[in-house]
N, C-alpha and C positions, 0 to 999 in steps of 0.2 A: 152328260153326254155332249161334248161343247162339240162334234162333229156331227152332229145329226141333224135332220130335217123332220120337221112334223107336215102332213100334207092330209087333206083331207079331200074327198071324191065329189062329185056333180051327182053321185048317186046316193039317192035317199032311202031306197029300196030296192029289191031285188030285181031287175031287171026293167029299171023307170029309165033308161038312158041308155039309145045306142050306144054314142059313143062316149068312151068314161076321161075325163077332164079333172090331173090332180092341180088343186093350189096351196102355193106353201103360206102356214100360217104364220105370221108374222110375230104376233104375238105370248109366244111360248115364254113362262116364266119359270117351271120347274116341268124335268119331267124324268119320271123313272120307271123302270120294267123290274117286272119280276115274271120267274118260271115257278109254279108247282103241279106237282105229279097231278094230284085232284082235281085242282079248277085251270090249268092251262097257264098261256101268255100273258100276262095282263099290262096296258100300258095306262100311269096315272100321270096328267099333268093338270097345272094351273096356266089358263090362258087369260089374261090380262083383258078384262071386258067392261071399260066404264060405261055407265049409261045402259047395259047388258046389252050392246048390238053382236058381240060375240056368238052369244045363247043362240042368237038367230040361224048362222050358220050351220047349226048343229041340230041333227035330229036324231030319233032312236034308227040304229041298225042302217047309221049311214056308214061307208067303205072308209076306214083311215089307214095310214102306213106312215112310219118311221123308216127315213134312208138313213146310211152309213155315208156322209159327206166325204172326199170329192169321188170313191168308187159308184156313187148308185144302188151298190147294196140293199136289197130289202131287208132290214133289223127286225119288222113286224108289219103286219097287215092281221086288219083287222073291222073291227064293227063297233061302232058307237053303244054302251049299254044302259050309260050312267048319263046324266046332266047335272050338275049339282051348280046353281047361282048360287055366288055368296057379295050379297050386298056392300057387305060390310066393307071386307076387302076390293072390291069390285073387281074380281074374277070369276071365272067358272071354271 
């Protein structure tokens, strides 16, 4: 999706934050969506996290959303479910 934007929320739960603040992650290295009937939208990336300061960022059932670059477009919104650090690579 070489036009999209990955953004992630100031909100780490459901109603922790007046006002809601997205920032674009910078470090996006793979990312892709899939639709199904049963389990929904799902959106899977790898984000580039040496040292894992990345991981930090990120908590369960915080607010994310994928834009459609230069319209704006919301492609996906959605809630953090998963955290997976992978050392090795040093992504998550």
């Amino acid at each position: 999706m070489a036009f999209s934007e990955f953004q992630y929320s100031n909100r780490s739960s459901i109603g922790s934050s007046p006002a809601e603040t997205w920032t674009k992650e910078e470090s996006v290295q793979n990312l892709t969506m899939s639709d199904d009937l049963m389990g929904g939208r799902q959106a899977r990336l790898d984000i580039s996290s040496p040292q894992g300061q990345a991981s930090a960022r990120y908590s369960a059932y915080q607010r994310v959303r994928i834009l459609d670059r230069p319209s704006n477009v919301v492609l996906f919104l959605g809630r953090v479910t998963n955290i997976q650090n992978e050392h090795r690579k040093q992504n998550i």
